[in-house]
GUNU-409843 format. One record per residue (C-alpha): residue in one letter; residue number from 1; x, y, z. Coordinates in pm, 1 decimal, padded with zeros to 6 digits. Example, Ala and Ser with C-alpha at 12.3 -4.5 7.8 and 13.67 -1.06 7.14 Angstrom:
2
(A,1,(01230.0,-00450.0,00780.0))
(S,2,(01367.0,-00106.0,00714.0))
END
This chain:
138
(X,1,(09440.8,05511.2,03629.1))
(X,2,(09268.5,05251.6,03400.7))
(X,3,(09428.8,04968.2,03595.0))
(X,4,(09287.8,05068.3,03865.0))
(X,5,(08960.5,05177.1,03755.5))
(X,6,(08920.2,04845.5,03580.9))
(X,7,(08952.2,04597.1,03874.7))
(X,8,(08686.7,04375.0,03908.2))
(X,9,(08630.0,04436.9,04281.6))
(X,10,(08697.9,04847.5,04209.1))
(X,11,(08407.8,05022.2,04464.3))
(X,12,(08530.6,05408.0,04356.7))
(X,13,(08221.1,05609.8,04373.0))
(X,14,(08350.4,05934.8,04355.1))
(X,15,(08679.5,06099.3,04137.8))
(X,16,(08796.8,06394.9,04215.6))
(X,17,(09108.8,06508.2,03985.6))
(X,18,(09041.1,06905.4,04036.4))
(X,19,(09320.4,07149.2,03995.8))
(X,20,(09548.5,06859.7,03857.2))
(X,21,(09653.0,07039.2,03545.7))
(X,22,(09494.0,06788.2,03324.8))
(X,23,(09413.8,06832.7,02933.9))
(X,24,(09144.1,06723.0,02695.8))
(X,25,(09373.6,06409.9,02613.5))
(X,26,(09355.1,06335.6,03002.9))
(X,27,(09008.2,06369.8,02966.2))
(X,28,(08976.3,06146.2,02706.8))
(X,29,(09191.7,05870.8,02863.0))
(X,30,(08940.5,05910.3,03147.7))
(X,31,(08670.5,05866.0,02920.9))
(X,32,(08797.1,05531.7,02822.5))
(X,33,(08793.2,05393.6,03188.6))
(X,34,(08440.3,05534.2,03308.1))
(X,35,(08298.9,05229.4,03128.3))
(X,36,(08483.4,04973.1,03329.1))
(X,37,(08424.1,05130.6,03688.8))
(X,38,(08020.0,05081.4,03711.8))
(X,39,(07991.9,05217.0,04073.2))
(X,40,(08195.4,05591.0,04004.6))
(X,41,(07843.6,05830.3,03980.8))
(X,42,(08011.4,06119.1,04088.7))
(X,43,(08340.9,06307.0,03917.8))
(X,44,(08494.7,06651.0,04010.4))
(X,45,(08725.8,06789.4,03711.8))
(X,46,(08742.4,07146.1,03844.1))
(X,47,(08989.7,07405.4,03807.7))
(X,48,(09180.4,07233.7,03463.3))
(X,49,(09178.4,07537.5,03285.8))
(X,50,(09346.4,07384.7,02942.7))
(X,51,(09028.4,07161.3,02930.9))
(X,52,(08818.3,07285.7,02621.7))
(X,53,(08474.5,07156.1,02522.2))
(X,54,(08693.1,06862.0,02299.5))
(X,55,(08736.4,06704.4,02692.8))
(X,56,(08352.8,06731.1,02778.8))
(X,57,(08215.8,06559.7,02418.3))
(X,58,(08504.2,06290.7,02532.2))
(X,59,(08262.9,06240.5,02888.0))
(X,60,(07970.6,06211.7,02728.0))
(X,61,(08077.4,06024.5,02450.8))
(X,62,(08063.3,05735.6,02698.3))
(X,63,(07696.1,05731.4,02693.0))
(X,64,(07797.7,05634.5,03061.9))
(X,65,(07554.0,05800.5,03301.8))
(X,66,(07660.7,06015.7,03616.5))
(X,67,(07507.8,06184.9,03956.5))
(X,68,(07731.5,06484.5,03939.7))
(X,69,(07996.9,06633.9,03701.2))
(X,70,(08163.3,06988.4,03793.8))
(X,71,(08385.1,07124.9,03540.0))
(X,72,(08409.5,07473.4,03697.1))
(X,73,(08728.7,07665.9,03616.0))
(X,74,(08737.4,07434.6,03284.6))
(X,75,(08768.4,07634.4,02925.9))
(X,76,(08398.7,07448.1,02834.1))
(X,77,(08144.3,07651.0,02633.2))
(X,78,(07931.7,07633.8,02319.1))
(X,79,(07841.6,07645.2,02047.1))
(X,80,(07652.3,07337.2,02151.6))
(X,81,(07526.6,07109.3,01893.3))
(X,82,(07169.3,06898.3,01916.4))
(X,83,(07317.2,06589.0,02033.5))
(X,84,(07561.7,06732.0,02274.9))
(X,85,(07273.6,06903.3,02468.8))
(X,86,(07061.6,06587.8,02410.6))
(X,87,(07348.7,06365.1,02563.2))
(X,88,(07460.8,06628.4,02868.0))
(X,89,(07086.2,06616.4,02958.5))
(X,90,(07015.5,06253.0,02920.5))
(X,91,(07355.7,06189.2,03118.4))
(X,92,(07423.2,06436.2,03405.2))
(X,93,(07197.7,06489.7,03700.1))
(X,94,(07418.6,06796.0,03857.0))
(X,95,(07646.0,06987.2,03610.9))
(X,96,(07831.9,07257.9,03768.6))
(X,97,(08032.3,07508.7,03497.2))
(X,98,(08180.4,07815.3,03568.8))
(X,99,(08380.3,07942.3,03270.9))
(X,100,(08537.7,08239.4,03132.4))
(X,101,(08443.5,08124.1,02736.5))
(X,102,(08076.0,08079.5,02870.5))
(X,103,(07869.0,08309.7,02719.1))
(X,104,(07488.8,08405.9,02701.4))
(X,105,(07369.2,08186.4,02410.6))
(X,106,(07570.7,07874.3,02551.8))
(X,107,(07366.7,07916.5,02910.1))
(X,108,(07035.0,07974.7,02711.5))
(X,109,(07094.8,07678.5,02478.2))
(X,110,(07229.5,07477.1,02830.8))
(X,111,(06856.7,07632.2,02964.2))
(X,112,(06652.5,07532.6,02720.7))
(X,113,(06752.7,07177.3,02690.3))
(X,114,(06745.7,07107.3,03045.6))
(X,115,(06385.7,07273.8,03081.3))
(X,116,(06250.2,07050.3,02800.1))
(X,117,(06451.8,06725.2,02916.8))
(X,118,(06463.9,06780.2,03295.9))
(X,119,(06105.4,06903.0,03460.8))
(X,120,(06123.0,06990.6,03764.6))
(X,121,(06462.0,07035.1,03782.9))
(X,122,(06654.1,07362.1,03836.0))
(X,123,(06901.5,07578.9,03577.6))
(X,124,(07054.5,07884.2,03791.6))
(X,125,(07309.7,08080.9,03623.7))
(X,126,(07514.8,08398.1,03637.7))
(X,127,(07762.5,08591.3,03417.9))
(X,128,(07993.8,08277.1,03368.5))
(X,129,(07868.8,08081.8,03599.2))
(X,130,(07599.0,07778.5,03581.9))
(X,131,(07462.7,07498.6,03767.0))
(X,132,(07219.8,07286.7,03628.7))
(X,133,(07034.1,07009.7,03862.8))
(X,134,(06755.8,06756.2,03874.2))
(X,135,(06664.6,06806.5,04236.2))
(X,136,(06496.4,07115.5,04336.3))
(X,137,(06688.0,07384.9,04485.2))
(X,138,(06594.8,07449.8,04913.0))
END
């Protein structure tokens, strides 16, 4: 995957590797090669249910800035720390998580974070379930 996601003439806008069993170490190995592919702005990790939270921090540790990232079915939840929030806020226009491990405090903390950093944007969420955008909802 790096090869290829390091080639000079690489045009990949959009990665989608739901459902492929991957693990935080996958994740982390894909964290490595965001960097070098400057035109991927969209990235669907669904449905990897042995990703944890260890797999997001390796995203954003990138500081590398993306349109949409949907981690549904992915083991992600808090607690969430001050620069995490700061960084999934800063970095993600669209973040879609549906997890069992979500709980109430994680989608308040995920709330208020993206009220204060994202106005006008939208925060829906229920039970598990939460999707967080800059563009208003229709």
């Amino acid at each position: 995957m790096s090869v290829f996601l390091s080639q000079d003439d690489s045009s990949l806008t959009n990665l989608n590797l739901a459902g492929n069993e991957l693990i935080d170490s996958s994740f982390s190995t894909l964290a490595r090669c965001l960097p070098l592919c400057p035109s991927m702005v969209s990235v669907d990790l669904s449905w990897n249910p042995a990703v944890t939270s260890a797999g997001l921090h390796s995203i954003l540790s990138t500081q590398r800035p993306l349109t949409y990232l949907d981690l549904q079915g992915c083991q992600v939840s808090g607690p969430w720390d001050s620069c995490s929030l700061d960084d999934l806020s800063d970095q993600v226009q669209d973040l879609w998580l549906c997890s069992q491990m979500l709980n109430k405090l994680d989608c308040e903390a995920l709330q208020q974070i993206w009220g204060q950093r994202r106005p006008g944007g939208c925060f829906l969420s229920r039970d598990a379930k939460c999707l967080l955008t800059t563009a208003p909802l229709l």
